[in-house]
C-alpha positions in Angstrom: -18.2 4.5 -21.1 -17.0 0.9 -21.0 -14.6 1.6 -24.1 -13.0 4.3 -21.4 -9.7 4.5 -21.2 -9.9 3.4 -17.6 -10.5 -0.8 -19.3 -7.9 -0.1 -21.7 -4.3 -2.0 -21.2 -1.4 -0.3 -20.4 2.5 -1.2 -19.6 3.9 -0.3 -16.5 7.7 -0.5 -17.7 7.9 -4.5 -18.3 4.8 -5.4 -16.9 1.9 -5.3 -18.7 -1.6 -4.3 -17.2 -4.9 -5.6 -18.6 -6.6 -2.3 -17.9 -5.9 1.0 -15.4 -8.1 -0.2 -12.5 -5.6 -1.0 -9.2 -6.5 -3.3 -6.1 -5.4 -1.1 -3.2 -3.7 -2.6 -0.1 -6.1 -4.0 2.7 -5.0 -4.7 5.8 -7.2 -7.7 6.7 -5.5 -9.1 9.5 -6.1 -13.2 8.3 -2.6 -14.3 8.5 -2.2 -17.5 10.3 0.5 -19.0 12.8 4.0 -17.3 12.2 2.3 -14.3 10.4 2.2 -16.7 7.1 -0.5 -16.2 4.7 -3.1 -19.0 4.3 -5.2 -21.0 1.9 -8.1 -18.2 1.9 -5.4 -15.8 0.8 -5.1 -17.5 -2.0 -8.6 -18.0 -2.9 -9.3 -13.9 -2.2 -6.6 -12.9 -4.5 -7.2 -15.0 -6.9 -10.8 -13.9 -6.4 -9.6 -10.6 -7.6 -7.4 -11.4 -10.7 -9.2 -9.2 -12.9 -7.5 -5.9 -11.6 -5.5 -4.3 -13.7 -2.9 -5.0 -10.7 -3.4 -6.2 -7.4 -1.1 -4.6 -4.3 -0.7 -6.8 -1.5 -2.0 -6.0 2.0 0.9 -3.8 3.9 3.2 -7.0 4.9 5.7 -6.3 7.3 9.5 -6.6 6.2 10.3 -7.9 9.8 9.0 -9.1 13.1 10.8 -5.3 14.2 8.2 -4.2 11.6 5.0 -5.6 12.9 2.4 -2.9 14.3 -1.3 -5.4 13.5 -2.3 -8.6 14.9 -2.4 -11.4 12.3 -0.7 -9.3 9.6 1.8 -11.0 7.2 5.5 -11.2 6.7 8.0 -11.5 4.1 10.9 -11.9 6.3 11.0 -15.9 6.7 10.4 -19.0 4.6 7.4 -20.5 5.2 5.7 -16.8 4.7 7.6 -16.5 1.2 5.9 -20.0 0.8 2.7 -19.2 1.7 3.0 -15.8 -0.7 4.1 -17.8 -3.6 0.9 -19.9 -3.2 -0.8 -16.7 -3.7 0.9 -15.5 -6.7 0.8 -18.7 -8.2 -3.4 -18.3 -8.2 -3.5 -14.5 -9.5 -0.9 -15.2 -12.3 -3.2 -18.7 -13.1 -5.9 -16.1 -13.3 -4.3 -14.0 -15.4 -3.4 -11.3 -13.0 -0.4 -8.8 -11.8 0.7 -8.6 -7.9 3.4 -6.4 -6.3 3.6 -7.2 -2.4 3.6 -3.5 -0.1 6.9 -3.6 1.6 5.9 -2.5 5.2 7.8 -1.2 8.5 5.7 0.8 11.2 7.6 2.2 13.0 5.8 3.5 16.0 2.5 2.4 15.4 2.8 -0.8 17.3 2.8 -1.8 20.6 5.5 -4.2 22.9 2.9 -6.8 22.8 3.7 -7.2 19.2 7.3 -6.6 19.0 10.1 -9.5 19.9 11.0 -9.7 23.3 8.1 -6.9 24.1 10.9 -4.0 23.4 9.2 -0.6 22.6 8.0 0.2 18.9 10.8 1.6 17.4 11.1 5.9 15.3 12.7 8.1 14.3 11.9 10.4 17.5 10.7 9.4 20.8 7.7 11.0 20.1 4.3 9.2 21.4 1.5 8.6 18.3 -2.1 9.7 20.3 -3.4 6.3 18.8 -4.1 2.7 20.2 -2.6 -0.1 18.5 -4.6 -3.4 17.2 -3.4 -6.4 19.1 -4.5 -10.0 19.8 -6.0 -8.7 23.1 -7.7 -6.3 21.5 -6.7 -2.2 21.1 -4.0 -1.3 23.6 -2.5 2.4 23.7 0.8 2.9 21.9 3.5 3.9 24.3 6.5 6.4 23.4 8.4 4.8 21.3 12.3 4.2 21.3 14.7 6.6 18.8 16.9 4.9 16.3 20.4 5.5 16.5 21.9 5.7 13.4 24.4 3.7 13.3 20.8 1.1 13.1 19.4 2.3 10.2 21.5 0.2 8.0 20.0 -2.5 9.2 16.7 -1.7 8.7 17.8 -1.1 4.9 19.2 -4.4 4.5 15.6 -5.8 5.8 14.0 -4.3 3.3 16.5 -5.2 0.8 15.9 -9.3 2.5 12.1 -8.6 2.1 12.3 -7.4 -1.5 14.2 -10.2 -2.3 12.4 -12.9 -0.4 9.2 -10.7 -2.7 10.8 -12.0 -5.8 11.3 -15.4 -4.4 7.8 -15.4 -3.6 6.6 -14.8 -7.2 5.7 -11.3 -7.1 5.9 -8.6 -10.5 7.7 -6.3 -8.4 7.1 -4.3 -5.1 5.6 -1.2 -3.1 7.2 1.0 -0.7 5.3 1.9 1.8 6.7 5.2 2.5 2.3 6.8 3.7 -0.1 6.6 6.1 2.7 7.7 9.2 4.8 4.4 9.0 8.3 4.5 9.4 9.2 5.8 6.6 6.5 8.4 6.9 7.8 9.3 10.4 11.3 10.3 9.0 9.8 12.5 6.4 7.2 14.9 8.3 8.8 17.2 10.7 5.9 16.6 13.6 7.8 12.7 14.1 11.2 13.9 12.7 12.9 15.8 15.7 16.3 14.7 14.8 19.6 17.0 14.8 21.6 14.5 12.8 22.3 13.5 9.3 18.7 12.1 9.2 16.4 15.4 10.3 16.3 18.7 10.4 16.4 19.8 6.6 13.9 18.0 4.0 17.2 17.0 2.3 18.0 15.7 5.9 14.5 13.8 6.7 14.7 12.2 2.8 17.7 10.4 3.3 16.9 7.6 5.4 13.4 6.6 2.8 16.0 7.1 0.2 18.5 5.1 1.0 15.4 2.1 1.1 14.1 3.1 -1.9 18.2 2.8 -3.4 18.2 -0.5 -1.9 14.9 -2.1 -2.8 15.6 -1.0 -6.7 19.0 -2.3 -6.3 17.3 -6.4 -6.1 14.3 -5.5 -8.6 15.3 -2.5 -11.2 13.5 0.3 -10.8 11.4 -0.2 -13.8 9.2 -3.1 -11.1 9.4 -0.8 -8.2 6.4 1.7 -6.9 6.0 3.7 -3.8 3.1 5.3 -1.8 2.2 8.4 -0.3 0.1 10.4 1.6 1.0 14.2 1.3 -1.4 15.4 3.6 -3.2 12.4 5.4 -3.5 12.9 9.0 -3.3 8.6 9.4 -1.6 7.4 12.4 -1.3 11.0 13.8 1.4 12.3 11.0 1.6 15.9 9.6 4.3 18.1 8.4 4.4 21.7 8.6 5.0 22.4 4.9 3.8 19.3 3.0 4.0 20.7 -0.6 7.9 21.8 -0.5 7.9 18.1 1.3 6.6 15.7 -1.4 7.8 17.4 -4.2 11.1 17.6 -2.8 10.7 13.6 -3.0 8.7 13.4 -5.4 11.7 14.9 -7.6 14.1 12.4 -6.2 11.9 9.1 -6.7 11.4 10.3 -10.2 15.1 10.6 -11.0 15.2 7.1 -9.7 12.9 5.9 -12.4 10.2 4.2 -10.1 7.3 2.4 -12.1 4.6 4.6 -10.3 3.6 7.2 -7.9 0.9 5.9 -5.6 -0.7 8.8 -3.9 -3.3 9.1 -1.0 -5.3 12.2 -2.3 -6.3 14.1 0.7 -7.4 12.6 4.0 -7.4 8.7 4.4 -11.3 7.8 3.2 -11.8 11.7 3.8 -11.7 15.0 2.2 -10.6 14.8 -1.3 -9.7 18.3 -2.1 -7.1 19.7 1.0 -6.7 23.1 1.3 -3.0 23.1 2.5 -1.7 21.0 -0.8 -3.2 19.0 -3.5 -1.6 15.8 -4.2 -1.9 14.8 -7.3 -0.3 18.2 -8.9 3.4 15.8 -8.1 2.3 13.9 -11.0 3.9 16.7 -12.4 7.0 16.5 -10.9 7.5 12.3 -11.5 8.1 10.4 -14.9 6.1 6.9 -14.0 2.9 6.4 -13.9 0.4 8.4 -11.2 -1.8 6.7 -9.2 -4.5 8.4 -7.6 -6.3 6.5 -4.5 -8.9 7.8 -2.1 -12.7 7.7 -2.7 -12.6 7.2 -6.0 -16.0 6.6 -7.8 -16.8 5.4 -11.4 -17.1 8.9 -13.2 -14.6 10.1 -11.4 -12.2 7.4 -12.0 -13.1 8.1 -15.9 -12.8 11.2 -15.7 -9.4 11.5 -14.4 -7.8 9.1 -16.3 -9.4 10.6 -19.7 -8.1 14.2 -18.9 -4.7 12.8 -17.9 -4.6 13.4 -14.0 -4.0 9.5 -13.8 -2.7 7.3 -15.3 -4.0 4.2 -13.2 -6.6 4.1 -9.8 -7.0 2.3 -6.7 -10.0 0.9 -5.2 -9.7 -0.3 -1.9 -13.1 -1.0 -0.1 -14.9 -1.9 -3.0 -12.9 -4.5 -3.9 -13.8 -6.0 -0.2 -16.9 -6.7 -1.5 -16.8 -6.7 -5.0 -14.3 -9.2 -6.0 -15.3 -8.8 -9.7 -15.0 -4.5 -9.3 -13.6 -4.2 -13.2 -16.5 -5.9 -14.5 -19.1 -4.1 -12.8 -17.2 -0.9 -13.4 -17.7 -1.4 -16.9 -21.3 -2.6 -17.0 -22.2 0.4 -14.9 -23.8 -2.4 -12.6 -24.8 -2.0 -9.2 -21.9 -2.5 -6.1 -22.2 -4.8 -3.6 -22.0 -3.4 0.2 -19.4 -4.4 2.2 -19.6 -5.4 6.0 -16.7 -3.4 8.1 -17.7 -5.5 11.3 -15.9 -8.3 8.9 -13.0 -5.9 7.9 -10.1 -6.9 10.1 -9.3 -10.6 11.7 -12.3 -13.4 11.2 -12.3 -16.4 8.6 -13.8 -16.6 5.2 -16.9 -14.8 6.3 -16.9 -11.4 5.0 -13.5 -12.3 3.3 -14.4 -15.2 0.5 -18.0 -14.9 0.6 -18.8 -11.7 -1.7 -20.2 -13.3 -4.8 -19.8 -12.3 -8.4 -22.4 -11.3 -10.5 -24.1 -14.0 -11.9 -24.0 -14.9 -15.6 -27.8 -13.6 -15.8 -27.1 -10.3 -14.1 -24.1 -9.6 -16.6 -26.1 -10.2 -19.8 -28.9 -7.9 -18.7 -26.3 -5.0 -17.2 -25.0 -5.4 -20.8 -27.8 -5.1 -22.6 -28.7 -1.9 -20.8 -24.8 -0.5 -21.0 
C-alpha cells in the first residue's frame, strides 16, 4: 500500500507535486488586525509542507468579499506581506501552495461589510443561514442584487487578488466558484433569478464565473489555475434544479480553458458521498486537468480511486487539522490523531499549532509493521 500511486509524484502542468495527497481549504478564522495573516499561519502551513499541495483557507478577494470573522484577505499590502511569510515557510519546507480566491456573496452580514451595506448577489434572495461575526452568529438579511453594469468590477478584484496571489509567493490559485459563494449563487437557478445577460439560461448563469475565471488565467496562465465545485452540496442553502446539465455545461467550458484541476465537492459537504440526483465525479470525464475528488475521503478509498483512475489527486480537510504530518501516517497505515471542532474556528495556537507529529519511535515501529 505505501508504494500506492496515491505517494507517487505527479506534475500539475509546471508545478510539480511530491505525491497526489491535497491539503483542502479550512476556514480557521485566525487572521489578525486588518484580516492579515499572522506568525502562527506561518508555523501551521509550514507544519503541513508534506502535502502533495496545500490550498489556502478561502481568503477573500475584497473587504466587499468578506462573509467570516477573522478571515484573510488578499486585497491590500500588509495581507500580501503577511501571505508571503507563509509561502516563504512551505516552499523552505519543500512544499506547493495555491491561495482560494474567495467572494461570498450573500453569506455575510452588514456587520462585516464596509460601511454596514447589505451582503451583496446575484438575486435578492435571503440564504436561511446565520452568518459568523465577531459578536457571534447573527442572521443573514436579504441581500442586495448586482446590477450589471458592477460586475466588472468584481472581475477586476479578482484579477487585483490573483495578482497581489503572485506577489505573495503563491504556485498559482483556486477559484472558488462551491459551497453557494458568489460565484456559486450565479450558477444554480434557486439564487439566480435574473432576466438579463447573466440568468435565465445555463449559458446565461455561466457567464459572470466565466468571465472571472478568463480574468484570473489572464495574470497566471491557465496551466497554474484550479477551480472548485460542489455539484450537488446543499452548503450555504444553494441548489439547482438540474445540477448535472449544470456542471457539465461548465465543466465543458473550464476544460476548454485549460485549467490545472477540477476540484470537486462529491456529494453533500462532510455528508452523503453517493447523491442520487448526480454524481460528481463522472465531470472528470468531461475536463482535460487533473480531477480532484474531496469529501470524506478515507485511506482505502483514497487508494482506491486514484489506482482505478477516478482521481487523479485528493483532498483531506479535517484530518489535516489534526494531523499535520497526514502523508506520513497515510503511508505507514498509522493511527490518526482526533481533532477538537470546539478549536475549529477563531482561538490562538491551541487546537491550531498544537497537534504533534509522530514521534521518531512511533514511525520506526508503524514501519516495521507496514
Amino acid at each position: 500500500m505505501a508504494n500506492a500511486e496515491l505517494f507517487a509524484p505527479i506534475d500539475m502542468g509546471p508545478i510539480h507535486l511530491a505525491n497526489r495527497i491535497v491539503m483542502a481549504p479550512l476556514t480557521r478564522s485566525r487572521a489578525g488586525k486588518g484580516d492579515v495573516p499572522q506568525a502562527m499561519h506561518v508555523t501551521y502551513y509550514r507544519q503541513r509542507a508534506s502535502a502533495g499541495l496545500i490550498i489556502s483557507e478561502a481568503t477573500q478577494i475584497s473587504p466587499e468579499g468578506k462573509g467570516y470573522a477573522w478571515t484573510p484577505g488578499i486585497h491590500s499590502a500588509e495581507q500580501v506581506e503577511g501571505w508571503k511569510h507563509v509561502t516563504d515557510a512551505v516552499h523552505e519546507a519543500g512544499g506547493k501552495m495555491v491561495l482560494q480566491l474567495w467572494h461570498v456573496g450573500r453569506i455575510s452580514h452588514p456587520d462585516l461589510q464596509p460601511g454596514g451595506a447589505l451582503p451583496v448577489a446575484p438575486s435578492a434572495v435571503k440564504p436561511e443561514m446565520k452568518a459568523f461575526t465577531e459578536a457571534g452568529f447573527k442572521d443573514i438579511s436579504t441581500p442586495r442584487a448586482l446590477e450589471a453594469s458592477e460586475l466588472p468590477r468584481i472581475v477586476e478584484d479578482f484579477r487585483n487578488a490573483a495578482t497581489n496571489a503572485k506577489t505573495a509567493g503563491f504556485d498559482g490559485v483556486e477559484i472558488h466558484s462551491a459551497n453557494g459563494y458568489l460565484l456559486h449563487q450565479f450558477l444554480a437557478d434557486k439564487t439566480n433569478r435574473r432576466d438579463d445577460d447573466y440568468g435565465g439560461s445555463i449559458e446565461n448563469r455561466m457567464r459572470f464565473p466565466l468571465e472571472v475565471v478568463d480574468a484570473v488565467v489572464g495574470v497566471w496562465g491557465a496551466e497554474r489555475v484550479g477551480i472548485r465545485i460542489s455539484p450537488v452540496s446543499p452548503a450555504n442553502d444553494i441548489a439547482d434544479s438540474d445540477p448535472g446539465s449544470l456542471f457539465t455545461a461548465y465543466t465543458k467550458a473550464l476544460s476548454k480553458r485549460g485549467l490545472a484541476y477540477l476540484h470537486v465537492i462529491e456529494g453533500a459537504t462532510r455528508g452523503e458521498r453517493d447523491p442520487a440526483v448526480f454524481k460528481p465525479w463522472t465531470l472528470k470525464e468531461d475536463f482535460s486537468g487533473l480531477y480532484m475528488g474531496n469529501n470524506n475521503y478515507t485511506r482505502a478509498l483514497a487508494i482506491e480511486r486514484v489506482a482505478d483512475g477516478l482521481a487523479d489527486l485528493v483532498c483531506f480537510g479535517r484530518p489535516f487539522i489534526s494531523n499535520p504530518d497526514l502523508v506520513e501516517r497515510l503511508k505507514l497505515n498509522a493511527p490518526l490523531a482526533k481533532w477538537d471542532e470546539a478549536t475549529f474556528y477563531g482561538g490562538n495556537e491551541i487546537g491550531y499549532t498544537d497537534y504533534p507529529p509522530l514521534t521518531d519511535e512511533e514511525v520506526a515501529r508503524y514501519a516495521a509493521a507496514a
